[in-house]
N, C-alpha and C positions, 0 to 999 in steps of 0.2 A: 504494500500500500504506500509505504514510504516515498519507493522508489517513483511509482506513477506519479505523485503529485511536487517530487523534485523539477519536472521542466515547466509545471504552471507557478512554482514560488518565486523558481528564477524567471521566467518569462514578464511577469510581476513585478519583482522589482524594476527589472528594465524600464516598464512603463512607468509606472507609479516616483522613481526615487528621483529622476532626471525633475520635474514636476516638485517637488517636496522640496529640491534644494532649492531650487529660482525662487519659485513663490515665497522664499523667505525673505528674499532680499531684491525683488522686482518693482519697480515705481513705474510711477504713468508720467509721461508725455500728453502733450490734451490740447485743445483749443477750441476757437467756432469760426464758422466759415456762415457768412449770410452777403445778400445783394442790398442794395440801398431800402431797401423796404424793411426786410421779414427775415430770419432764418432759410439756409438752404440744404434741404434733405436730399441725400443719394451724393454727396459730393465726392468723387475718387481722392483720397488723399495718399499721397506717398512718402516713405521717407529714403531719399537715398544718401548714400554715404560719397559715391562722386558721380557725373556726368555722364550717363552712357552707358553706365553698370543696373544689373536687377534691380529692382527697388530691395531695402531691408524690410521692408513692412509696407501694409496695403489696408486701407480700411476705409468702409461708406460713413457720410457722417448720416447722424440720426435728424428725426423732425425737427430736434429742436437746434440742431445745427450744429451739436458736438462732437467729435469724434476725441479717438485716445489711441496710443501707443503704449508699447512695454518701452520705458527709456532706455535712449542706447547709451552707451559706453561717452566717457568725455571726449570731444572733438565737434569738429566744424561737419555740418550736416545739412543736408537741402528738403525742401516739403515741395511738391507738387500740388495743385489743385484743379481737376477737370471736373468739369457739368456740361451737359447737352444745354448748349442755346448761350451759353458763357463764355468768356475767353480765358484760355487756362494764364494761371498765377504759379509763380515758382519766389519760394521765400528761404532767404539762409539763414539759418540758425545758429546757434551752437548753446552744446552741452558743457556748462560747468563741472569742476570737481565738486560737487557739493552734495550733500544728501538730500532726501526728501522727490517730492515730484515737482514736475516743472510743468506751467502754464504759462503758454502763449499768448503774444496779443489777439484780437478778433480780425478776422483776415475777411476783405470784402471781394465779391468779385462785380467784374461789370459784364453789362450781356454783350455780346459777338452782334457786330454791326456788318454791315456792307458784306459780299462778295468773295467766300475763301477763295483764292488763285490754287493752292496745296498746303494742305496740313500735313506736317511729319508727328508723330508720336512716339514719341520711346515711353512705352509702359509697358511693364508685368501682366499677364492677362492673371484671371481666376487661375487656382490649379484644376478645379473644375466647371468649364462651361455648358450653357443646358441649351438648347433649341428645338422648336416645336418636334422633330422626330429623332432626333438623337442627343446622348449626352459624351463632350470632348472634357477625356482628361489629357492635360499639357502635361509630358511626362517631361520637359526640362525643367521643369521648374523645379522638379524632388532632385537633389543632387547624388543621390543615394542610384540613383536611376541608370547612373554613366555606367558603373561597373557591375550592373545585373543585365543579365539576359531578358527575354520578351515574356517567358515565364513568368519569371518573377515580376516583372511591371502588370502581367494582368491581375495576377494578386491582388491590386493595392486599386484596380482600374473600376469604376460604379458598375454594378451588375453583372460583376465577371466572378466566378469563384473558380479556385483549383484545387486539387486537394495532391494529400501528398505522394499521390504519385502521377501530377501531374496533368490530370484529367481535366481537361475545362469543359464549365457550364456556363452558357448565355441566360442571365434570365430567368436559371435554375433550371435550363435545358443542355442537353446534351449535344445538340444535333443543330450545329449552326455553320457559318463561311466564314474564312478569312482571307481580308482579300491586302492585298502590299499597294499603296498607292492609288486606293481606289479597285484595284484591278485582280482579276484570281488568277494564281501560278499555282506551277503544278506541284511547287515545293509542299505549298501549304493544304494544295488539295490530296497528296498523295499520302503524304505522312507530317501530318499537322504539328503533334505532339515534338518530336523529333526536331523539325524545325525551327518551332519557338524555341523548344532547348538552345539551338545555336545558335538564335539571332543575338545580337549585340543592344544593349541599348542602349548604349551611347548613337544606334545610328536612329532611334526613334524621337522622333519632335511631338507627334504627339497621338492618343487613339482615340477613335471613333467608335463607338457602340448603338447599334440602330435595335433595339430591342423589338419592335414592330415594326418589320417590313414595308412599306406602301408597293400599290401592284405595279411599281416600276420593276421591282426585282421578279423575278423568276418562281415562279410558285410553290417553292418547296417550304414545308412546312417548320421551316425552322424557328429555333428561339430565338434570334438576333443575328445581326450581322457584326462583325470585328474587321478593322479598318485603318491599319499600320500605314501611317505618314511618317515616311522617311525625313531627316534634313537634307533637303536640294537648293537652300538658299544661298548661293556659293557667290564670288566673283572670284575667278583667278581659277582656283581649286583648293579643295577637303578635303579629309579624310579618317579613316579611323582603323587601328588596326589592333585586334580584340582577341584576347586569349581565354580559355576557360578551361580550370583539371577539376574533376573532383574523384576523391577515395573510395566512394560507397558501390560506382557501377562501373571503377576506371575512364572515365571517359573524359575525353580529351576532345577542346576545339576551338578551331580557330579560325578569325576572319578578316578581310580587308573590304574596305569600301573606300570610293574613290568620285567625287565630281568635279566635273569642270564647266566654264563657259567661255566662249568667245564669240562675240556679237550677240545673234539671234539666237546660235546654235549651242546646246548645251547638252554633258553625256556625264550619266550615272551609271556606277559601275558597281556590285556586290558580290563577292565571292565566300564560300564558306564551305570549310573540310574540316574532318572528323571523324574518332575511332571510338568503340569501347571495346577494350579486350574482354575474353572471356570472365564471366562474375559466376558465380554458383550461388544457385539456390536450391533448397529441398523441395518437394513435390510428394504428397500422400491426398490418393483421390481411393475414395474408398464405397461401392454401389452393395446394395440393402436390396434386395428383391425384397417386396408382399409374398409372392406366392412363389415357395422354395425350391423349386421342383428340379433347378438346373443347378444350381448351387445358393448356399444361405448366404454365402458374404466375399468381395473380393476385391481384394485391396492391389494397388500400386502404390511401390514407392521406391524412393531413389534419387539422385542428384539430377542438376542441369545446369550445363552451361551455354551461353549465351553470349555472339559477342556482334558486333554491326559496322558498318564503315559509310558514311556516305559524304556526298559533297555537292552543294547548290550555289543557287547564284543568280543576279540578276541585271542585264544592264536595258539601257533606253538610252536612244537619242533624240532629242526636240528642236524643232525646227517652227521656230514664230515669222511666220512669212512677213507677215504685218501683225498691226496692231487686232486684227479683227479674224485673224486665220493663223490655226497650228497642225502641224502635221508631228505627229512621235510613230517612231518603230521602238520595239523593244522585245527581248527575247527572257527567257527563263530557261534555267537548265537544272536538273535533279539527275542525282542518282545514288540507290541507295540499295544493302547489297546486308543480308544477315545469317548469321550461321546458329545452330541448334545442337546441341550434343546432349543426350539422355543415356543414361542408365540404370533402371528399374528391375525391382524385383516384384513376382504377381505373383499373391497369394490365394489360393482359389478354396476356399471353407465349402463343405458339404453335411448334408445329415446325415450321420451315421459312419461315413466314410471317413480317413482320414485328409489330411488337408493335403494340395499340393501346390509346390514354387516352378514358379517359371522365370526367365531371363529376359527382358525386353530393349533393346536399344534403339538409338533414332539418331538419325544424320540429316537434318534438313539446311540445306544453303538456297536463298534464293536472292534471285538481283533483279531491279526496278529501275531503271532508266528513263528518264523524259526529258522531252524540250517543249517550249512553247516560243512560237512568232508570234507577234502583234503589232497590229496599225492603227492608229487613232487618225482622225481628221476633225477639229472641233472650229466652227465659225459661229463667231458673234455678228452682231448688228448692227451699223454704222444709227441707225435712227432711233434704236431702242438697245442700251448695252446691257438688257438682262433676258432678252432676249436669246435663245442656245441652240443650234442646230450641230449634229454630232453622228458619225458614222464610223461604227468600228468593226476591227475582224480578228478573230485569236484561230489559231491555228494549234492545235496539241498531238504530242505524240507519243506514245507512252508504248515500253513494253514489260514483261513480266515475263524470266524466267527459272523454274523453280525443278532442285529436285530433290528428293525425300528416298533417304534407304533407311530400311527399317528390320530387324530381325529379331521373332522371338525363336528362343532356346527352349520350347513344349516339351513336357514331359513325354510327352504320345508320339507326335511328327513336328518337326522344326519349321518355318517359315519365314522365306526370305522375299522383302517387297524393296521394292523401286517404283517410285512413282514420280514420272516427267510431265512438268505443263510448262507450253511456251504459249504468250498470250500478249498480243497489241489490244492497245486501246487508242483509236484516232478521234478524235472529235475537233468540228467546223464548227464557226459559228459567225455569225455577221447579223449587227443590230443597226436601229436606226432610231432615234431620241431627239424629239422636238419639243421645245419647253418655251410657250410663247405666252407672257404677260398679257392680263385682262381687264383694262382700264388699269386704276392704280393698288386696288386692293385683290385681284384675283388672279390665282396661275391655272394654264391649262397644257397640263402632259402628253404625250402620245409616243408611242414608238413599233416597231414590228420587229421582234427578232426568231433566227433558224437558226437552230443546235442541229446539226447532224454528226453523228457519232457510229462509227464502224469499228465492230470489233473481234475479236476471232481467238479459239481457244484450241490448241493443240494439245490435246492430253494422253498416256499412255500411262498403263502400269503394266509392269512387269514382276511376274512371282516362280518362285519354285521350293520344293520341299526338300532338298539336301543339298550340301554346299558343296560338292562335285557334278550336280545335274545342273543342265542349263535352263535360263529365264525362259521362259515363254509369257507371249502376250495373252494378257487378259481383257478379252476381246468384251468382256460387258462392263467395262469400264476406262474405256480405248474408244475417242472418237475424234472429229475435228468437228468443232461450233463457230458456226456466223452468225454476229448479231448484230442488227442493224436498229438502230431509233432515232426517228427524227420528232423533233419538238418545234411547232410552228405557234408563236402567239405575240398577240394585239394584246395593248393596254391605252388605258384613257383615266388620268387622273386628274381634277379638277380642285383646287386650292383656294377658299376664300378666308380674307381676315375683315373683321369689324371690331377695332378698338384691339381689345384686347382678348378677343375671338378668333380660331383658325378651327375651320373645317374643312374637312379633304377626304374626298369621295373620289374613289375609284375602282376600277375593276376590270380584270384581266382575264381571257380567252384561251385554254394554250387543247390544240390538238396534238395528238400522237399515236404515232403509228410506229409499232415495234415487230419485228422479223424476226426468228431463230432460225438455223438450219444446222441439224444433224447429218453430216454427211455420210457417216456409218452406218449408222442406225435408220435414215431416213426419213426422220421424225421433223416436224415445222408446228414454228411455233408462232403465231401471226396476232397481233389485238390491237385494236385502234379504238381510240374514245377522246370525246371532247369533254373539258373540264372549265365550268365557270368560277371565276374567284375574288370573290368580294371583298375590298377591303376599306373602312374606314375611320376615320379619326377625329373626335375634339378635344381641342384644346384651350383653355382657357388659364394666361396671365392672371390669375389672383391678385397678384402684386408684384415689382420688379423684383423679389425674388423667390417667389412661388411660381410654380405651373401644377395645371389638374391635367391630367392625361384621361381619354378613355379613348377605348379601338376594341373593334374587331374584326377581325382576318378568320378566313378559308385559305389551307393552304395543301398544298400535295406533294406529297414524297414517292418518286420514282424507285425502283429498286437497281441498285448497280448490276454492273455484270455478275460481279462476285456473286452472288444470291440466286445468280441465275443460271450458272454452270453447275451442270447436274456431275462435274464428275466427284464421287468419291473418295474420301479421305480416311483410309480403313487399317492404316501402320497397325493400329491396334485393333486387333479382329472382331473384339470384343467394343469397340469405340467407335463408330463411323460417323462422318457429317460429310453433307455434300448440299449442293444450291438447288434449289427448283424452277425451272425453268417456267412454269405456270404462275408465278408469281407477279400480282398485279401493284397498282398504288394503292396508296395511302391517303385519305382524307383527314383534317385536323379541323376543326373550330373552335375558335377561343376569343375571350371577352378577359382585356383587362384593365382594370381603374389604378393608373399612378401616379404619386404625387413627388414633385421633387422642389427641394429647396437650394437657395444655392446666395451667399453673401461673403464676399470677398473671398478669402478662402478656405470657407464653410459650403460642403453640398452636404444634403442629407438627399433620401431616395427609398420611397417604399412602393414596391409592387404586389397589385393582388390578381390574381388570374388563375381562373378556369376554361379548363379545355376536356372536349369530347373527343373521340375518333370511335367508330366502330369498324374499321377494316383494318387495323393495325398491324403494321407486320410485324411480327414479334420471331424472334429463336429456340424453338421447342424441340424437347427432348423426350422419345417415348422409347418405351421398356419391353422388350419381348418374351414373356419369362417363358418361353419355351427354348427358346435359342442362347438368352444371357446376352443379348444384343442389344446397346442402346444408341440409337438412331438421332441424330439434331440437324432440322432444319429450318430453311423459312419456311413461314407460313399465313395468310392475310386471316387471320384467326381471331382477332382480340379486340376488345371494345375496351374500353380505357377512358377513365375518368381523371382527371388531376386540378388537384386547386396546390395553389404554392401562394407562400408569403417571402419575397425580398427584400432586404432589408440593406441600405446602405452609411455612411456616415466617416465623409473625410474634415480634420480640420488641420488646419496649426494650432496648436493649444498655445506652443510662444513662437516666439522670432526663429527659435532651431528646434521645435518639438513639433515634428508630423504625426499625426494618426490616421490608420485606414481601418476601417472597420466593414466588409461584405459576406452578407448571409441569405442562405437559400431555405427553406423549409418548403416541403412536398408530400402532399399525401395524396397516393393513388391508389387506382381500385382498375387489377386485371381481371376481364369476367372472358373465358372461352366461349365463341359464339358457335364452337360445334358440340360441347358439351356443360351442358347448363351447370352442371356441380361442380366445374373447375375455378376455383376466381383465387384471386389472394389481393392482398391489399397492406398497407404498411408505411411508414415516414419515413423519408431520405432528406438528408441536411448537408448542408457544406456550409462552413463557417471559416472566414480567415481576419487575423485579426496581426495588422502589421505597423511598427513604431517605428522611426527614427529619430535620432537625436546628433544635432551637430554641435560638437565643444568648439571645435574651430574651422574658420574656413578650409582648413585640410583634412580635417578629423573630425568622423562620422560612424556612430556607432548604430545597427538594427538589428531588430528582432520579427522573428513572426512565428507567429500559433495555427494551425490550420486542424477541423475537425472535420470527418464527412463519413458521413452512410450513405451509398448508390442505393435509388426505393427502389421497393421489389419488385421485379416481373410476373408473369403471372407461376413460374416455375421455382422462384429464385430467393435467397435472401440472403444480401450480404452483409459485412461484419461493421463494427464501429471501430474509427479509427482515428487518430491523431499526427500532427507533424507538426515539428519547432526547430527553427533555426535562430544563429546569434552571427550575425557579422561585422567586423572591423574594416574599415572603407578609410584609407590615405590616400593623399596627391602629393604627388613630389614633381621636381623640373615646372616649376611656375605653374602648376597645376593642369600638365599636358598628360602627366599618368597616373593614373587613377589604380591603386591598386586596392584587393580584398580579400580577407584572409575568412571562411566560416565556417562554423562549426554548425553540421545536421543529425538531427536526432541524436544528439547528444549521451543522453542517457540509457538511450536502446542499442544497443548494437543489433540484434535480429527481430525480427516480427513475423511472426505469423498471422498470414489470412484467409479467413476461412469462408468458404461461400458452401451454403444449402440447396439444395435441388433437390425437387422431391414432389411425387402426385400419387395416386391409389396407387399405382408400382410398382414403386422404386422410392428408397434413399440416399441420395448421394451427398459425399461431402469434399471438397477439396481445400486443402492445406498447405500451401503455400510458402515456406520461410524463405524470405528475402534480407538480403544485408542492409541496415537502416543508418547504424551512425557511419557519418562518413565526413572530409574535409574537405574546401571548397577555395582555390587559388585562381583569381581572375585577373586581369591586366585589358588595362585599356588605356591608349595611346591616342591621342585626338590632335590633328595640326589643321590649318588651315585657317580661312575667316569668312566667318557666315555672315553675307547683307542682301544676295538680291536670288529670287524665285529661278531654278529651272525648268518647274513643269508644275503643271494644274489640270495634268489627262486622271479621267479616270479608265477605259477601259472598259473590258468584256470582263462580266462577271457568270460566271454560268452556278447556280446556287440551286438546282432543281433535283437533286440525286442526291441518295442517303448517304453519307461517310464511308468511307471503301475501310471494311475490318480487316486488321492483322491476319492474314492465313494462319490456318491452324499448324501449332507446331507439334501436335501426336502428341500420344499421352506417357 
């Protein structure tokens, strides 16, 4: 007991004691800011310490025209003051050695007359800003930010949770895009997780979170969109070049990025490679028949190692013809390549008979490779500049080769398996986006885009029973699959505000027509359906720093290839999973009311939403007790209830104390819609709760707490879990290296996890130990000088297909 509640005492102090020492000895700064009349309320005031630098502090004054600071330190110091309809004021101060708090005189402003020619502004924006359909967190502003990866900034990002191993939730959903620049690569679509690992976030300026969709995007039923804005604001050239080790899974990585401009023409350039060696973990999966008839109980267990290598990247060139026309290329390249080593021992229990062991091993390597090409073309309006007209085209290429040898050592007959798949995935796409203003308070959307997507699956297994006889093919599970889907659809969104009203109605169209062919077998798989998809939205400014949210969205989930290739996955005889090629979409609807708060840099954010689907594709497992076979596939089987409560809340507590605080809570209900008595239901949470604290401009200390339960399936239930880390963050060389030293899970070295599975059949359990404490050495090298925009493309986003899952690596 001790031991569990050692990384919440220390996690505690952390926050708590940084807090306890200042406030003992913190004074206010304070003044009023009013026009020749009256008080003046919402006034931005700032304080900086020189010209050209972040502000040290950022605060709105009140109605009655007062605002306040934490005082700073003795020295000469400047105040800013801007208001809409005002001309801004800049006054110098300075701080005596003297104790107690200091009040200023009453600072007046006058209103803004005549004509701005250009206004320049050097301000601090919020750490979090809100906008009627998304909410932007500035991740420069956290300095803590440079030398964590993209992982760790979603952590800390409004409505993002992760848990510790990694998993991101939108929204308290699983199943969302992320797209680099506005735009989706294949880095991020292919293997999400992975990639955030190695992004750098020193190269991130700031991210975007669209937690409901509008039906400009692609109808897939996801929780939110994720929206990495690189820094491209260069003159000359930039760059960054970023290291990451950690102890726990050996993994090692590294990156460079690079921009330039000259004239019109400017080029972003990303590269990132990385290994994890071999790690070990334990594995005990252990299946419970009901009715005992082939055997009462049968366990695997045994070691695994695990190790992966991949390398991504991205570049873009932009070309600003004029002021009114841009033309960008830009490409994306992946590839990523994992190896699997098993060996297990199978315990087979019987009644009455004695038990018996078997020897089981597994060799799985498989490698993923992709590129992506892309062309933007974006024109503006000489007579109207918000006016948008936009033509794009991504181009993707992907392939996937895998092979799998596997042999058990039976007491009876031995078995030796080889199983080969080689697999493209091509997919086209070219949209069109017209965004023309209506009158002075209303916008009207429109756009038509085609996905077309060609894909093809070469699969073979090969088996034999002694290790001097030769393979032979096994022809009912040996075929070659063509699969072809194209996705055609229209949208029409319509945007009015009044005062402090925005309503936005719209609603999108998408046909599809999907093709199989088994060329073996001879088998065609063909379904075509149109799908309408409503979606909309009000919003109402309460106040300059309130917003009410409500929406709701129709949305559809396509099923990937993967779900749809029926070939088998049978290393273990006793284990098989393979895709079902009859597998249709997925319908979602959902109603949610959110409120968000947001004053200097204070947001708070809670969402409540409920959602229906009764076609849901779900991963089901069923039990043969005649054969001792347990069989998992897709299947469009489930109807599904879920309400969730989100909870957010960033501030500055002072001048160098950040807090993030993001939470998920979910309660859902699986009911089988092919057999009435199956359902399960239960709460899944993700809670991350993360502090910095900076003593000096070079020296920055954080911590973070992360808690989550995945809710249950309708088969499934998994365990409750925890994650804490502690990091040390120095700059040295005028503050161009950023270095980090941290310690994870500290006080665990192993963990076990364990997941339930189980219906009238069967009980299964699997047991999992993974290595947990580990250490954590980053570096990041930052040159250059950021002042002017290279690009402002967003891109082909294609967001209408479910998350492509890790192949199975055998049991």
């Amino acid at each position: 007991m001790k031991k569990s509640l050692l990384p919440a005492i220390l996690t505690a102090v952390l926050f708590v004691l940084p807090g306890y020492m200042f406030s003992q000895t913190t004074m206010k700064l304070s003044g009023t800011v009013a026009d020749s009349s009256k008080p003046l309320a919402l006034v931005t005031v700032r304080l900086f310490k020189k010209p050209n630098q972040p502000p040290l502090q950022t605060t709105l004054s009140k109605d009655n025209g007062s605002f306040q600071f934490n005082k700073p330190d003795t020295g000469n110091y400047i105040l800013t003051f801007t208001h809409t309809g005002f001309a801004p004021k800049q006054l110098a101060i300075t701080v005596a050695p003297q104790a107690g708090d200091m009040q200023i005189g009453p600072v007046q402003l006058s209103r803004a007359t005549g004509m701005l020619k250009e206004v320049v502004v050097n301000a601090q924006r919020p750490m979090v800003e809100q906008s009627d359909d998304k909410i932007v967190f500035n991740v420069e502003d956290d300095p803590t930010n440079k030398t964590e990866t993209a992982i760790d900034i979603l952590r800390k990002t409004p409505f993002i949770t992760v848990d510790g191993e990694d998993n991101i939730r939108v929204n308290g959903k699983s199943n969302f895009k992320v797209l680099l620049n506005g735009r989706e690569t294949s880095m991020f679509a292919r293997n999400v997780k992975e990639a955030l690992r190695g992004f750098p976030g020193a190269m991130i300026s700031k991210i975007e979170v669209i937690t409901t969709p509008s039906a400009k995007y692609d109808g897939e039923g996801i929780g939110g969109l994720i929206n990495i804005i690189t820094k491209k604001k260069v003159a000359g050239y930039n760059g960054t070049l970023s290291s990451f080790s950690r102890t726990s899974d050996k993994l090692n990585n590294f990156s460079v990025n690079g921009n330039a401009k000259l004239g019109r023409i400017g080029l972003s350039v990303f590269l990132n490679s990385g290994f994890s060696d071999p790690v070990l973990q334990h594995n005990t999966n252990t299946t419970i028949p009901s009715t005992q008839t082939i055997y009462t109980k049968r366990t695997l267990d045994g070691d695994q190692y695990t190790s992966s290598r991949w390398s991504f990247g991205n570049a873009e060139l932009s070309w600003e013809l004029d002021s009114l026309n841009t033309i960008s290329l830009y490409t994306n390249i992946d590839s990523w390549s994992n190896k699997t080593e098993s060996d297990q021992t199978i315990t087979t229990e019987f009644s009455g008979t004695p038990s018996t062991t078997s020897y089981y091993s597994l060799n799985n390597k498989a490698k993923n490779p992709g590129i992506n090409v892309g062309s933007d073309y974006i024109k503006k309006f000489k007579r109207n500049k918000e006016r948008e007209f936009s033509l794009r085209f991504l181009g993707e290429f992907g392939k996937s080769d895998a092979e799998l040898n596997s042999f058990q050592d039976n007491p009876g007959t031995d078995r030796y398996l080889i199983n080969n798949s080689y697999a493209t995935n091509n997919q086209y796409t070219i949209q069109a986006d017209n965004s023309i203003p209506v009158k002075k308070n209303g916008k009207l959307e429109g756009g038509v885009k085609a996905i077309l997507r060609r894909a093809s699956s070469d699969f073979q297994s090969l088996i034999k029973y002694g290790a001097t006889d030769d393979y032979k093919t096994n022809t009912s599970n040996t075929d070659y699959f063509k699969y072809a889907q194209d996705v055609i659809s229209l949208y029409s969104m319509y945007s009015l505000r009044l005062k402090k009203i925005n309503f936005r109605f719209g609603a999108r169209v998408e046909y599809t027509n999907v093709q199989g062919d088994f060329i073996s077998s001879k088998t065609q798989v063909k379904n075509d359906y149109f799908t309408l998809l409503p979606n909309i939205q009000f919003t109402n400014r309460i106040s300059q720093v309130t917003t009410l949210v409500f929406t709701y969205t129709k949305r559809l989930q396509r099923p990937y290839i993967w779900d749809l290739n029926p070939f088998v996955y049978n290393n273990d005889s006793l284990n098989i999973s393979y895709g079902n090629p009859d597998l249709g979409p997925q319908t979602a609807h959902a109603l949610s009311a959110q409120l968000r708060y947001g004053k200097g840099n204070t947001f708070a954010g809670i969402n409540i939403e409920g959602s229906y689907s009764d076609n849901k594709i779900l991963q089901y497992s069923s039990f043969d007790p005649q054969t001792g076979i347990t069989k998992t596939t897709s299947l469009n089987i489930g109807k599904e209830f879920q309400s969730s409560l989100n909870l957010n809340f960033s501030t500055k507590i002072t001048l160098k104390w950040n807090l993030f605080v993001n939470g998920s809570l979910r309660y859902s209900t699986v009911k089988n819609n092919s057999d009435a008595s199956q359902s399960n239901s239960g709460f899944g949470c993700n809670f991350n709760l993360n502090t910095s604290y900076r003593f000096t401009d070079k020296f920055t200390v954080s911590s973070y707490l992360g808690l989550w339960q995945e809710p249950r399936t309708i088969q499934t239930t998994y365990p409750f879990n925890t994650w804490h880390n502690v990091a040390l963050n120095y700059k040295v060389f005028k503050n161009k290296i950023n270095i980090s030293l941290r310690a994870v899970n500290y006080t665990e070295k192993t963990h076990d996890f364990k997941n339930i599975t189980k219906d009238k059949n069967f009980y299964n359990t699997n047991i999992t130990r993974q290595i947990r404490r580990g250490g954590v050495l980053a570096l990041t090298w930052n040159f250059g000088k950021l002042t002017e925009n290279v690009s402002k493309k967003k891109g082909v986003s294609n967001d209408d297909i479910l998350t492509k899952p890790a192949a199975p690596a055998g049991n």
